[in-house]
N, C-alpha and C positions, 0 to 999 in steps of 0.2 A: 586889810588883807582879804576880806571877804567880799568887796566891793573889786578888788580887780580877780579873783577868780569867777566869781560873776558874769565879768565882761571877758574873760577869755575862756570858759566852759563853751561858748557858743561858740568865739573862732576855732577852738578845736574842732567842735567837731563838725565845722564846717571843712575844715583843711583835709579831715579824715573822709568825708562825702565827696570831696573831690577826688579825691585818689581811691574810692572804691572803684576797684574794676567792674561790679554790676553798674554802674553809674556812670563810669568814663564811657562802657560797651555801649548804652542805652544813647547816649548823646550822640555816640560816631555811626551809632546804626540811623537816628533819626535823622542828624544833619547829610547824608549820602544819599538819603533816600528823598529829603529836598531840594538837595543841587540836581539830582537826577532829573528827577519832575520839572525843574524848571528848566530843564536847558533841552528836554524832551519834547517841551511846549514850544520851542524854538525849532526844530530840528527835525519834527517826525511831524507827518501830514495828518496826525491822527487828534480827535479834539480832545480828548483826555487819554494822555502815551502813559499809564499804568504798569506797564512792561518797563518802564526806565526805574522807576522806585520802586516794585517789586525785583526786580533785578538785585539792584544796590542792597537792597537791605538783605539778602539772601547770599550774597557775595560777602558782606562784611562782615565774617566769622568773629571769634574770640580772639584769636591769632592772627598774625602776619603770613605766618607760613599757609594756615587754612586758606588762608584768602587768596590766593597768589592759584594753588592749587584747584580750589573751587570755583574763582573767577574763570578759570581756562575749560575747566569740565562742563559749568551752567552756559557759557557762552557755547561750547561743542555740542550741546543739548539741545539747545532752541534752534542752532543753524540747523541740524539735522532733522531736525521736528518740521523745521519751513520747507526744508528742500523734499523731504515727503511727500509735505503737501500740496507743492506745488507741480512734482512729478503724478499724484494723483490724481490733482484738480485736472491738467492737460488729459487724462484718460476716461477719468467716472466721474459723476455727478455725487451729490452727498445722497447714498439710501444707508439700510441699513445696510447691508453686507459690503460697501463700499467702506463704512463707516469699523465693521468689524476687520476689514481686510487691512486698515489704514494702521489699526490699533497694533495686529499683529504684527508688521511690518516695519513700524515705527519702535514696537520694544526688541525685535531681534536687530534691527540696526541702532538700536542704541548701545545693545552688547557689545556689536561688533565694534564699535567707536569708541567701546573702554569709557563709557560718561560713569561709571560705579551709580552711586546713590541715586544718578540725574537721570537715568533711565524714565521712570514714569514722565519725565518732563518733556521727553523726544517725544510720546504721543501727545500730551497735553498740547503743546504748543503744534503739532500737524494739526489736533482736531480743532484748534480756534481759529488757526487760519481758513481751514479744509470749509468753518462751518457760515464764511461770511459772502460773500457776493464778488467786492473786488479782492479777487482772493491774490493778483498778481501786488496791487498798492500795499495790502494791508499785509502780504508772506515777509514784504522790504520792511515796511513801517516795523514790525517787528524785531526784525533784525537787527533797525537801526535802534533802538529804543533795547534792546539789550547790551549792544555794544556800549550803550550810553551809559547803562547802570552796572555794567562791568569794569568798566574805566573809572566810573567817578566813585565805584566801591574802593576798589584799587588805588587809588589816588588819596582817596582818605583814609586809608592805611599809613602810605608813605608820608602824609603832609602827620596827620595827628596820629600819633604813637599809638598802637592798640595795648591794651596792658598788660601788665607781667604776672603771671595766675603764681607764681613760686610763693609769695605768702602764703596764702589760701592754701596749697600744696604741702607747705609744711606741716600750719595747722593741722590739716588733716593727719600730716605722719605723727605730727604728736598726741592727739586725740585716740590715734588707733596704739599708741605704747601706752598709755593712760589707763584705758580700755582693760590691756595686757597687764597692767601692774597692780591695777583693782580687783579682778580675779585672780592674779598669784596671791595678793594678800588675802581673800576668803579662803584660799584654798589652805594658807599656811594655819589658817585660823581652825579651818576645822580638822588640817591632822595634828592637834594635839589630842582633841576630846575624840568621844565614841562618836562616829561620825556613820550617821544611817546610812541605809546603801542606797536609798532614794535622795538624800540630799549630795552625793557625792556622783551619784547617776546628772542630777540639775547642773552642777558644777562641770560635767560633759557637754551636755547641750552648751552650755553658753560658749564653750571655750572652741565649738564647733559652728556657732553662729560667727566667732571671729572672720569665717572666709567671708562673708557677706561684707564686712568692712572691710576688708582688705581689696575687694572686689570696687568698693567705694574711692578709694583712697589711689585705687591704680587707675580711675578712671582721672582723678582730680591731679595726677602726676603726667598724665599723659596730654592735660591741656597743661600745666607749665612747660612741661619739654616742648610743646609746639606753640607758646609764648615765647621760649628761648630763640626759637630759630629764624636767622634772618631778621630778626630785631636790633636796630640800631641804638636802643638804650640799652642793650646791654651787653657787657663782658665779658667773656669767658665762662660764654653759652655753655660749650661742650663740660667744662668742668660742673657748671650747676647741676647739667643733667645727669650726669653718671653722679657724683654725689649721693643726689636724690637718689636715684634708683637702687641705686647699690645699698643703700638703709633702708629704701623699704623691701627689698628682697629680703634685706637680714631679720627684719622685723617680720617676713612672712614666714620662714626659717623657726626663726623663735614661738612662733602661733603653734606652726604644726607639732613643734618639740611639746608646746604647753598642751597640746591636744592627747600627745600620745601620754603624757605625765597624767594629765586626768584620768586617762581611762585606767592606767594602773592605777592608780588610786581608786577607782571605784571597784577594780577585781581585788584591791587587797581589800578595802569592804566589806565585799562580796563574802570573801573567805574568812573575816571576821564575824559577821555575821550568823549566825547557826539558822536562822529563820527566814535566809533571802532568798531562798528557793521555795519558800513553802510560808508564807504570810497570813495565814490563816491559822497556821500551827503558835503564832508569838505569846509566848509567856510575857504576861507585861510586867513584872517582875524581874527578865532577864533582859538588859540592856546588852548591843554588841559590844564586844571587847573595843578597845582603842585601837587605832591603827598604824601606833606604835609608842614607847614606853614613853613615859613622861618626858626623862630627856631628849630625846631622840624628836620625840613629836616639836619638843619647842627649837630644836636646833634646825626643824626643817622650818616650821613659821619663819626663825628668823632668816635663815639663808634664801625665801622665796620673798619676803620683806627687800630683803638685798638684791636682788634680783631685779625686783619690780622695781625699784633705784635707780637702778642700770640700765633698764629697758628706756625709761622716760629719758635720763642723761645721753644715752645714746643718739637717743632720736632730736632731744636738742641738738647735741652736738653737728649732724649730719643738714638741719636745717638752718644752721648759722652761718650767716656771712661774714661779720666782721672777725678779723684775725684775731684780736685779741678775746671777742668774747668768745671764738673756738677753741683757743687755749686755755682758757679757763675750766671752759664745757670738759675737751678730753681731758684735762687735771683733774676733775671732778667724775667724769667715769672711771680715768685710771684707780681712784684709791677705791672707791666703792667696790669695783675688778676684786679689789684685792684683798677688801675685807668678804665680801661673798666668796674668792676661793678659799681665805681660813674658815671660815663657817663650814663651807665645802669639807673642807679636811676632816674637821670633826665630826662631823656626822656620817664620812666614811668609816670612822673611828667605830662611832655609837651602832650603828648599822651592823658595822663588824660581830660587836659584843653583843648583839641583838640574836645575829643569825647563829654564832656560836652557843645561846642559851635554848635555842629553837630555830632550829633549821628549816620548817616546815614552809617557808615564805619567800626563801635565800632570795628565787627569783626576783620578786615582784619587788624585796628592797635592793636589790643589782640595780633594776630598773628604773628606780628612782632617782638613783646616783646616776644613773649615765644619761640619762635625761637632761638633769641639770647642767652634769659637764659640757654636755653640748649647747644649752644654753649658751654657757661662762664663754665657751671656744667659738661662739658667733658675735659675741659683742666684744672680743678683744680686738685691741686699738690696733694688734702689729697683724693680726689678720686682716681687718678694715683696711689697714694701709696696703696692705699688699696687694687687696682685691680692688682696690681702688687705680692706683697702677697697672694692676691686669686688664680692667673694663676701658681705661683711657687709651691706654694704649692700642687695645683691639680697637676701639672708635675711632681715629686716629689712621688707622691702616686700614679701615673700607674707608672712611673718608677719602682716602690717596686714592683707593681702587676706583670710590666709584667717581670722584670727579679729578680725572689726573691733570687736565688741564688745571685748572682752580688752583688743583694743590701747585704746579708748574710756577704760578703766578704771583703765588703766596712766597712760594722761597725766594724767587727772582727779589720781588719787592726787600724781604727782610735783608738779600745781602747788599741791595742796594744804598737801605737804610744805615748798613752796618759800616759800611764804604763811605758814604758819606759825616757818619758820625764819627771815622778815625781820621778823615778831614781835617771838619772842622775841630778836631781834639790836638 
């Protein structure tokens, strides 16, 4: 037994290095950037055409969709950088002011040519032709030797699959509910005991460092949505994307709630505290009151325990493909749902008999509770469903709007299909 996991510890994770997308990405940017070169050396009058692999490897994004979009921008960037500088060459010589007039010239018409990012490259590419001798051979050679590295970036798109970032994507949505469920459980931890108003201040900050992940996580979602697109390995692109999105909105949703629950927890603190205004005054003797009664404090640990449950299950759920293990995932958020709303209930109970013995807080424990409800009411299944169907359907109808032919061609085809399948039925 040990002798054949042995010999398959290796094929594993060799099979795993193959299908890393930093791995697949590294291979299809290197092999584009050598067809390039070599067919440049063929092609362009130049002794080493550096413009055809630097091209290519610049062209060959993450994405299918980047690349399709970037290929047309770098290509509109260089032509407009040559045609500069060949309209300049015909009038001035290279000095300095020819040289500054060429710069400004070439980045207000890159504006105007809508290249976005490729702007700097409209001057780049004027001042190297601008800067050479036969500036009419070497404005073409250029030209040709980008068209070279835009095709064959292009090209090794369509021939070798660029990869699908939606693992990675997920990861990350589950790492950021992880995150989320680790901090509701400190949090639940220390409203049981006397809970300083400095340690409950810390428990702010962090819950306020969350946007910074989430910041992370929508960067990491926005290269799978544009791995979805226009990729022929996969299916039912538009459902993956809204999916995704629409969990990590709920999960950004649920941060800010977890944000505004901390800070009441640190002004109820505050208000337990007698010495948080004035820290120099602490009798060390007198500890702050709790931040609420024994029962009370453990029915909130456990119902932010339940919670933190919910948050992770959710976030599975919403990054699982296969059918069956999503049925499982929403069976497995449904009942935790539903032990967190009885938790829920009792501690509107406890809260109740809390404010009734001492009213002087009513607020801050209102607050509490409705904090969490609106948790509970962003990770429920029949909300997700519905908002899910609302985000599809909007997607769905600008898709129609904005390419109506497309959409024209898509229907034609399905009744064609449906016609012939009552055919041959």
């Amino acid at each position: 037994m040990r002798d054949v996991r042995g010999w398959t510890a290796p094929l594993v994770r060799s099979v795993r290095l193959r299908r890393d997308p930093v791995v697949v990405q590294t291979l299809r940017s290197a092999t584009a950037a050598t067809v390039a070169y070599v067919i440049a050396l063929r092609l362009s009058p130049e002794a080493a055409p550096l413009t055809a692999p630097l091209t290519a490897l610049l062209v060959v994004q993450v994405t299918l969709y980047s690349t399709l979009t970037t290929g047309i921008r770098r290509v509109n960037s260089v032509v407009t950088g040559v045609l500069v500088a060949i309209a300049f060459s015909l009038l001035v010589g290279l000095t300095w002011w020819s040289l500054a007039l060429l710069i400004v010239a070439s980045l207000v018409v890159g504006r105007l040519v809508r290249v976005e990012e490729f702007v700097p490259e409209v001057a780049i590419s004027a001042m190297l032709v601008l800067g050479v001798t036969t500036v009419g051979d070497t404005a073409w050679a250029r030209v040709v030797e980008t068209l070279i590295g835009a095709v064959v970036g292009l090209a090794c798109n369509l021939l070798l699959a660029p990869p699908v970032w939606v693992d990675e994507a997920g990861e990350s949505i589950e790492g950021l509910a992880r995150r989320v469920r680790k901090l509701m459980l400190r949090m639940g931890e220390e409203a049981v005991g006397r809970t300083p108003v400095e340690l409950a201040t810390a428990r702010l900050y962090e819950a306020r460092e969350l946007d910074h992940d989430i910041v992370e996580v929508d960067a990491a979602l926005k290269q799978a949505e544009d791995s979805l697109k226009l990729n022929p390995r996969v299916k039912e692109g538009l459902l993956h994307r809204v999916v995704l999105r629409t969990g990590l909105d709920t999960l950004e949703i649920c941060t800010v709630v977890l944000r505004v629950l901390a800070r009441t927890l640190t002004d109820l603190a505050k208000e337990r505290d007698p010495f948080a205004e004035e820290p120099d005054l602490i009798d060390e003797g007198q500890a702050p009151e709790p931040l609420f009664g024994p029962e009370t404090g453990r029915a909130v640990e456990r119902l932010l325990s339940e919670i933190g449950d919910a948050v992770v299950s959710f976030a599975v759920l919403v990054t699982t493909h296969v059918s069956e293990s999503a049925e499982s995932a929403e069976a497995r958020l449904t009942a935790e749902l539903r032990q967190a709303t009885a938790t829920r209930d009792k501690l509107a109970q406890l809260l109740l008999e809390e404010i009734q013995r001492d009213s002087r807080h009513w607020q801050l424990h209102g607050a509490v509770l409705t904090e969490v409800n609106r948790i509970l009411d962003e990770l429920d299944t029949e909300h997700r469903s519905r908002r899910l169907l609302e985000e599809l359907d909007r997607a769905a109808r600008e898709q129609r709007e904005r390419m109506p032919h497309l959409t024209r061609l898509q229907e034609q085809w399905r009744r064609n299909r449906s016609a012939l399948a009552r055919r041959s039925g």
